[in-house]
C-alpha atoms as an extended CHARMM CRD file, in Angstrom:
* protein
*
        63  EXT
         1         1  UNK       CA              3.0760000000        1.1770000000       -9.7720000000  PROA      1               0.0000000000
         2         2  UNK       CA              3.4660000000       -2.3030000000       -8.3220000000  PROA      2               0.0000000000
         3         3  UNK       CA              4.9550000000       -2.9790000000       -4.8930000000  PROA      3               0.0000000000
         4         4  UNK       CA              5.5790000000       -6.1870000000       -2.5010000000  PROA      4               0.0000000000
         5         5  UNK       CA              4.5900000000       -5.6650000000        0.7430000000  PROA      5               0.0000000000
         6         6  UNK       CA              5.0000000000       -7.7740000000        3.8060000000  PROA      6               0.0000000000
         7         7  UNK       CA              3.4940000000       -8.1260000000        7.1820000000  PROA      7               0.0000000000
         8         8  UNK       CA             -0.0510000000       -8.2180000000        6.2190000000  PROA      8               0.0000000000
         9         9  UNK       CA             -2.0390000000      -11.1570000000        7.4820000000  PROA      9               0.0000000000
        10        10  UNK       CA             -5.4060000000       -9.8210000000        7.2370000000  PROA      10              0.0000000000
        11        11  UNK       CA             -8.4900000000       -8.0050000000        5.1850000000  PROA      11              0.0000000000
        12        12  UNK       CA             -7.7500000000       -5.1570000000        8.3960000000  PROA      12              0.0000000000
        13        13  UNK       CA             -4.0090000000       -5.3870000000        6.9270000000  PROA      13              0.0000000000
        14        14  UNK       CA             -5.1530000000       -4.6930000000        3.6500000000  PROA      14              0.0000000000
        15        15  UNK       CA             -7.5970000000       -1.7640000000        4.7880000000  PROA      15              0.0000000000
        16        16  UNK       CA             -4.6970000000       -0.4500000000        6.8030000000  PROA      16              0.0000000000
        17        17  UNK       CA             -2.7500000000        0.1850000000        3.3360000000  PROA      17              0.0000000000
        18        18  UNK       CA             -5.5420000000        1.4650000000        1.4880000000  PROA      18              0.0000000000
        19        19  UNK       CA             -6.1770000000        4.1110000000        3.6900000000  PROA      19              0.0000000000
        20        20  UNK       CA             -2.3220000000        4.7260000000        4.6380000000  PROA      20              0.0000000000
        21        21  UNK       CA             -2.2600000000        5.3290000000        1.0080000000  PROA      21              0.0000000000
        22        22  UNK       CA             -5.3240000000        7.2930000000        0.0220000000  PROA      22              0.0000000000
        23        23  UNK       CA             -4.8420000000        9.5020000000        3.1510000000  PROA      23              0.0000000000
        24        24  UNK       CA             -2.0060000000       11.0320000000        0.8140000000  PROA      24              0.0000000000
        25        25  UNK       CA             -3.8850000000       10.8910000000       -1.9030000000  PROA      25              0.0000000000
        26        26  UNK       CA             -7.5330000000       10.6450000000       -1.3810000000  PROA      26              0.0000000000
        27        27  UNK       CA             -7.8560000000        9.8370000000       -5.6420000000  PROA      27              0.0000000000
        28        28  UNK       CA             -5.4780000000        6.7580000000       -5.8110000000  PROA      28              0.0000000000
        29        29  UNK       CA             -6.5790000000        3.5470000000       -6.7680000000  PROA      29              0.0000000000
        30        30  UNK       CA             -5.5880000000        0.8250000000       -4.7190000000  PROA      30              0.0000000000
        31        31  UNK       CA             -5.6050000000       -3.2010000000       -5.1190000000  PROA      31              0.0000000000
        32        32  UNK       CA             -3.8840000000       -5.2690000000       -2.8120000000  PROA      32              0.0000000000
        33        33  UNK       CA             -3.5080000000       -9.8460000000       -3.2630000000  PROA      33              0.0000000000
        34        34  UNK       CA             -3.5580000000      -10.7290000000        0.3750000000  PROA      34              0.0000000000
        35        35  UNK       CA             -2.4230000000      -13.4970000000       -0.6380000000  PROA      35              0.0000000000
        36        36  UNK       CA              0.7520000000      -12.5020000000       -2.6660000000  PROA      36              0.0000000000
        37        37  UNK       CA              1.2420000000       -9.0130000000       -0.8570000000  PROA      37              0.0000000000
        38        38  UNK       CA              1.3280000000       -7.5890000000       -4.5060000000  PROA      38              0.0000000000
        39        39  UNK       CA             -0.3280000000       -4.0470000000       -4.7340000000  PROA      39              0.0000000000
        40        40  UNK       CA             -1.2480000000       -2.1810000000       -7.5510000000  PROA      40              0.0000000000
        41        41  UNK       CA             -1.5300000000        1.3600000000       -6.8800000000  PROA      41              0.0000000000
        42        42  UNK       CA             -2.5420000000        4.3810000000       -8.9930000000  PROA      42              0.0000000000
        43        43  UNK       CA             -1.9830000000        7.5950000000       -8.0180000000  PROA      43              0.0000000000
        44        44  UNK       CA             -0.0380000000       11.1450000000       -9.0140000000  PROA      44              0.0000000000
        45        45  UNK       CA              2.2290000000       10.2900000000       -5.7890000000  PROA      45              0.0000000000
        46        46  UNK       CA              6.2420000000        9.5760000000       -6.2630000000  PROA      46              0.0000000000
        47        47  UNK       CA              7.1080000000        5.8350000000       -5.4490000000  PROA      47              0.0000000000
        48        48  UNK       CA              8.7940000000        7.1500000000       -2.0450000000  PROA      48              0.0000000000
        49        49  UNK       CA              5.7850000000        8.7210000000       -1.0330000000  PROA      49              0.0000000000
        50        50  UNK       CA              3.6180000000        5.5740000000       -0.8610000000  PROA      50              0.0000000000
        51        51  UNK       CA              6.7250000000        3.4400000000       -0.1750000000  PROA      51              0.0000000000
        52        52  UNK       CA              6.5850000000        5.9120000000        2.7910000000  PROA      52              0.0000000000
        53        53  UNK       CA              3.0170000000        6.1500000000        3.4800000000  PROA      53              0.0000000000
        54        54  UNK       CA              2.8440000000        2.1550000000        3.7240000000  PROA      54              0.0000000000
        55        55  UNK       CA              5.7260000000        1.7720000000        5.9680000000  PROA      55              0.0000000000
        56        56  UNK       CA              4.1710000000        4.5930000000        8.2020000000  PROA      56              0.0000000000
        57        57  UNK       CA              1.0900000000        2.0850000000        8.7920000000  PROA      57              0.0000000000
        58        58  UNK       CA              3.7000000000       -0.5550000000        9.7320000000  PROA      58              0.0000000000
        59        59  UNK       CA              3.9620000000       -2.6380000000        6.7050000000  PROA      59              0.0000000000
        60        60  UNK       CA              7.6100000000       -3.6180000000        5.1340000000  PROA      60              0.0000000000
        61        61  UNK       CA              7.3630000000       -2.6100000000        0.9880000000  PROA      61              0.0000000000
        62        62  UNK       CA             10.0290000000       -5.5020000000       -0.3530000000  PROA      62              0.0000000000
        63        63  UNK       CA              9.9050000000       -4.5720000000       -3.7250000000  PROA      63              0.0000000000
């Protein structure tokens, strides 16, 4: 799935999601454009679990 996010600023930003992510699913692959906010995440989770799991670590998903 692809999501927007907003708010990050920063390669710690960017770890922050990863890990907000894989802490729900320790298998998902993750790739995150700092520079767009696009991430591209694979993983057996429902799009309102990682929308969730992102927004937990602080980070606004836009889209």
């Amino acid at each position: 799935m692809t999501l927007m996010i907003e708010g990050m600023d920063c390669q710690g930003c960017v770890r922050s999601v990863e890990n907000a992510i894989r802490k729900q699913d320790p298998k998902a692959e993750v790739a995150i454009d700092l520079a767009t906010g696009r991430a591209d995440v694979g993983t057996t989770l429902a799009r309102d679990g990682v929308v969730a799991a992102i927004e937990g670590a602080g980070f606004d998903v836009t889209g």
